[in-house]
N, C-alpha and C positions, 0 to 999 in steps of 0.2 A: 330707539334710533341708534346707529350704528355709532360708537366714540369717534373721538378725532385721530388720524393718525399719528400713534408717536414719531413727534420728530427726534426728540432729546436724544435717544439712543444711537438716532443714524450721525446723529452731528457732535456725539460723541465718537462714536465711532467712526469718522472722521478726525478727529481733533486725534485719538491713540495711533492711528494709523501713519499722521504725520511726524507724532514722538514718536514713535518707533523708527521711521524713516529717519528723523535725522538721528536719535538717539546710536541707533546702529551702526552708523558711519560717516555721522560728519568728521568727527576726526580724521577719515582717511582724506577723506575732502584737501583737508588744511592740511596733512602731511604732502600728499602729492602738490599743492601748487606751491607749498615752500621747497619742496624737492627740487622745483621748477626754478625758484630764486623769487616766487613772490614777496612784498613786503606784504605785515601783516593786515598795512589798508589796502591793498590790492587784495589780499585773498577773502577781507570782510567783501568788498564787492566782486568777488567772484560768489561767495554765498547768497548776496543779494541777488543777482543777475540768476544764479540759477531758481531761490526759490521763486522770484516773479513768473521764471519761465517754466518751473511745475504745475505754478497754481493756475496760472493762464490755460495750458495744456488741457491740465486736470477738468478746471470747470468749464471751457468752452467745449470737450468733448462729452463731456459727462450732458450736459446742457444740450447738445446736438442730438445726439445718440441715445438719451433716458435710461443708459445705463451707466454702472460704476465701472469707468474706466479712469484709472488710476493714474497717471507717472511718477516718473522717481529716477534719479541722478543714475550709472551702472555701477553700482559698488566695486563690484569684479573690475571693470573699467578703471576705477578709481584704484582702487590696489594693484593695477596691471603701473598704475602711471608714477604714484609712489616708490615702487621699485626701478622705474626705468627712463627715471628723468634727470638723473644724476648727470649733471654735466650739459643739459639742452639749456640753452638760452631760453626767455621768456618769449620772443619773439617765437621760435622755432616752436614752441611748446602751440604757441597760438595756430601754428599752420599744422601743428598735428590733427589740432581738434576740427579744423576748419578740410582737411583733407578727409578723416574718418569720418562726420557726419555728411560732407556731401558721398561718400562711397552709401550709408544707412540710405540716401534720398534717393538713389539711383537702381537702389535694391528694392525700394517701395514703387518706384514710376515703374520699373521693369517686371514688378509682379513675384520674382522668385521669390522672397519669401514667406509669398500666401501659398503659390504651390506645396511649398513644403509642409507647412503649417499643415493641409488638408490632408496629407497622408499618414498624420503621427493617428494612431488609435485613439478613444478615447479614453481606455485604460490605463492604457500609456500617459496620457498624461496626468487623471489624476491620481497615478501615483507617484509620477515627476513631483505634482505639488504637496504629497503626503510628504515623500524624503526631505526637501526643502523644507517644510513649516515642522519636522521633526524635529532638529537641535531646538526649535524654541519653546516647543513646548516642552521638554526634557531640561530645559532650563528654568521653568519656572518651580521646577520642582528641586534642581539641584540646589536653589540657593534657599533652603532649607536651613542647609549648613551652615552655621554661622548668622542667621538672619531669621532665624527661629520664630522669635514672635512678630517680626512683619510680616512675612512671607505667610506665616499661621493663621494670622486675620487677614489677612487678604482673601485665601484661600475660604476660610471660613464665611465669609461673608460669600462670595460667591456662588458657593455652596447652597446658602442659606434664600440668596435673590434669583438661584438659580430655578429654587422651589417654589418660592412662593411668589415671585415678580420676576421670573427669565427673562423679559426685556432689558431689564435696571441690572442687570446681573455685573456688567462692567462699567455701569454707573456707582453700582454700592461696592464694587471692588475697587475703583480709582479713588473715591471718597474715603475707603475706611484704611485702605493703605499710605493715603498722602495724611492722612490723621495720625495715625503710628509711627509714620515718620516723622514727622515736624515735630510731634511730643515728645520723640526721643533723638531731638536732635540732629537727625543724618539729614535736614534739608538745609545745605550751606547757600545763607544770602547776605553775607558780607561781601563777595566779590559780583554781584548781579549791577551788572548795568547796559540800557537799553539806548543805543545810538543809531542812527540813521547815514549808512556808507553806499554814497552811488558807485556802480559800476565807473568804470575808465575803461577807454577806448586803446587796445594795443594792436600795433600794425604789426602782421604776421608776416614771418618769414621761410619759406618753402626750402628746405633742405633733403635729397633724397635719401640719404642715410637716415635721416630720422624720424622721415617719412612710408620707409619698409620695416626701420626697428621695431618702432615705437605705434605709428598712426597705422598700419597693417594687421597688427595685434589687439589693439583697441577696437575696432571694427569688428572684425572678430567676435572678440570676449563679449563686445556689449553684443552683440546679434545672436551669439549662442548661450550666454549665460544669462541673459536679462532679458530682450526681448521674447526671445523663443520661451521660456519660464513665464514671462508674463503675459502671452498669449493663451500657454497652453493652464494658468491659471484661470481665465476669463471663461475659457472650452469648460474646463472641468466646474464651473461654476454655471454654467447655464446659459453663456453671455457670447452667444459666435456672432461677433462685431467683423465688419470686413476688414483683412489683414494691413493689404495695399495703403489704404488712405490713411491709417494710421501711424503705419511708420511713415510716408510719403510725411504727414501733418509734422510728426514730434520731430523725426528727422532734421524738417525741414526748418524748425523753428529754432533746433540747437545750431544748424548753420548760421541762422541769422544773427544767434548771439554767442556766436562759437567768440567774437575779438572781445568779447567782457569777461570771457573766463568759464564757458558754456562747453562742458563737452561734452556731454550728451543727455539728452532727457531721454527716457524709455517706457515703456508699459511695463507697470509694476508689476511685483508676484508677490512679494510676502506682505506690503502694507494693503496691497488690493484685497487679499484675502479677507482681510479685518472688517472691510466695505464690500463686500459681496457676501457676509456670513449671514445669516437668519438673524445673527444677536443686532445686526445694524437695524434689520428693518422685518419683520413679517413677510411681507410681501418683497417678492422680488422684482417685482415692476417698479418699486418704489425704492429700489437698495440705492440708486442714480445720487438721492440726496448725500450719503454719506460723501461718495466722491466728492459731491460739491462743496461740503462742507469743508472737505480735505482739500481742496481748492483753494475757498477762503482762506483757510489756517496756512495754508503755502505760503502766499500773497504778505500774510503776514510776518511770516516767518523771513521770508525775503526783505520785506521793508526792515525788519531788524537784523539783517542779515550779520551785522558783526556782533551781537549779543546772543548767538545759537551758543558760541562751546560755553562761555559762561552759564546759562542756561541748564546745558546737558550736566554740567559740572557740578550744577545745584541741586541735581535729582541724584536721591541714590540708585545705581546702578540696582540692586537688585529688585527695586519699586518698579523700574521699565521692564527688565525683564518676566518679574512674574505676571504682571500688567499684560506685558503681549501676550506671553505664553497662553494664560486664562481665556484672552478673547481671540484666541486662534485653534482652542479643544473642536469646536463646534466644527473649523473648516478642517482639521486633520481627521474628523472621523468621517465624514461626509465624505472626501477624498477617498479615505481606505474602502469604506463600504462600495463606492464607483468602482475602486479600481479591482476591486476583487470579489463581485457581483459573477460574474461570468468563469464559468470555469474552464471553459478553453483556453481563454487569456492570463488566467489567474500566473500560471508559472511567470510570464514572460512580467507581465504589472508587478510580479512580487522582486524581477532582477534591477526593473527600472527602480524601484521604490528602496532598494539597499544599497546599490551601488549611489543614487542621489545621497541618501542620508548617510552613508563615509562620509562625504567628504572630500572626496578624493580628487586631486589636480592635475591634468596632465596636459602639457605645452601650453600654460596658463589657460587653461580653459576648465570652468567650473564643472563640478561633480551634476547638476543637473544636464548639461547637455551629454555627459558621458552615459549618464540614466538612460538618457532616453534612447541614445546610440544601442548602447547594452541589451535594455528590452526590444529596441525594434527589429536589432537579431534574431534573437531568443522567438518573438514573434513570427518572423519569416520561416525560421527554420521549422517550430511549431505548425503552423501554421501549411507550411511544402509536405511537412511526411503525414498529417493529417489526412490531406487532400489525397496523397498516396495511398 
């Protein structure tokens, strides 16, 4: 008789998917809404407010759909607003978010950005999401240095469950790394403490200057750098969910909680990845559960929302990063092998795939939509003398 399906793996991978999420950039979180002039019990519930509104996302789509569809705050977003809130009143902050996400709503009801979505290749994209999930797996190996023997059984172990138990593989690698750590000390829980912060209600205030600075650029960034990336990770994953009702959904939900501190939920790309990899689940019909799991962990995460940075503060940073890095090999090779399967395409997937992985910024808008910009040149042009 056939065993039972593992869950543990998917609803671990789940659980990594959301450390990585917030590990990644809640801090920018709390930089940008003290930028703002939040106090610090306002910005615990703007953390709250946003994880209920991940986990909610997360598992009613995931739940709808039976696939792993992911959300997550727009980092990019988040450091567009860090940088350019200097001097916005709290109020005015509230009508930026509440002006960008109905602009996201209006771009879902209207359709343009499933059109677009249909015309990127699909080598194009996955090697949009090679560049992207690149720095991190180049980081689990960078902290190496200095972090020698954590980093070395961590790796080791995975290595070794990758052989003989490749489901458990970042099971026995979150187990034998938080083991290494705690014995030698780098897991700080003298400052760990867990409290329960409701959001508050702020009446917004529409200002046009800081409504084209500020809430124009946001719109933007999260649409090019975050959703577009986390679409076209779902594509390169196997997962063509329709575009419209999606953003119309997440959009529409960060509107509704745009006055608690909400400014945008999006379709993930790099935690999605982690819940769409084979190491979540075997079967791909069944990868859905990680999201949901990541779902729950949100939920959670939300209800504790002002115990996240203490939290992040208590894990050694280089335990998260080799962590992701390990259970992101599987979706960085699987990407490259996509995007450079075909050889007509290969040049234009190999511009998308180095221009993403720079780095590179220009008019705050991330190196992934530049990638993709970049290859679907290279593409066209390819593609016109070709035909000629």
């Amino acid at each position: 008789m056939r065993s039972s399906t593992p869950l543990f793996p998917a609803i671990l991978a789940g659980f990594v998917a959301v450390l990585v999420g917030y590990a990644s950039s809640a801090a920018i979180i709390w930089q940008a809404a003290a930028a703002a002039g939040a106090t610090p019990l306002q910005i615990a519930g703007w953390m709250t407010a946003l994880g209920l509104g991940m986990g909610v996302s997360t598992l009613a789509l995931s739940l709808w759909y039976k696939a792993p569809v992911l959300t997550a705050w727009s980092t990019p977003g988040a450091a567009l607003l860090a940088t350019s809130l200097q001097g916005v009143t709290l109020a005015e902050t509230i009508g930026i978010f509440i002006f960008a996400n109905g602009l996201i709503v209006l771009c879902g009801l209207t359709g343009l950005f499933a059109r677009l979505m249909k015309i990127i290749p699909h080598t194009l994209a996955a090697a949009m999401l090679a560049g992207v999930l690149l720095r991190f797996g180049l980081q689990a190996f960078s902290q190496f240095e200095g972090h020698f023997l954590l980093c070395g059984s961590m790796l080791l172990a995975w290595l070794l469950a990758k052989t003989f138990a490749p489901r458990y593989a970042i099971v026995a690698t979150l187990v034998v790394g938080g083991a290494v750590a705690w014995t030698g000390g780098d897991v700080v829980t003298d400052k760990l403490h867990f409290a329960v912060v409701m959001p508050t209600w702020i009446a917004p205030q529409f200002t046009l200057t800081t409504l084209i600075s500020v809430g124009l650029p946001l719109f933007l960034v999260t649409m090019a750098s975050q959703n577009a990336p986390g679409f076209a990770t779902m594509q390169a994953s196997g997962y063509p969910v329709a575009v419209s009702p999606l953003i119309t959904f997440t959009g529409g939900l960060a509107l509704l909680l745009s006055p608690f501190g909400v400014f945008s939920i999006c379709i993930a790309a790099i935690t999605a990845a982690i819940c769409q990899s084979p190491d979540a689940h075997p079967d791909a019909g069944k990868r859905w559960i990680a999201a949901a799991a990541a779902g729950v962990f949100y939920l959670l995460a939300g209800i504790f929302g002002g115990s996240i940075t203490a939290l992040m503060t208590a894990l050694p940073l280089s335990w998260i990063q080799t962590l992701a890095g390990l259970a992101l090999l599987g979706t960085i090779g699987g990407s490259l092998y996509q995007a450079l399967q075909h050889e007509h395409e290969r040049d234009a997937a190999l511009i998308t795939f180095l221009v993403t992985a720079s780095g590179v910024t220009l008019v705050g808008i991330s190196s992934a939509f530049w990638g993709l910009i970049a290859g679907g040149i290279g593409y066209a042009v390819f593609s016109r003398f070709r035909r000629a």
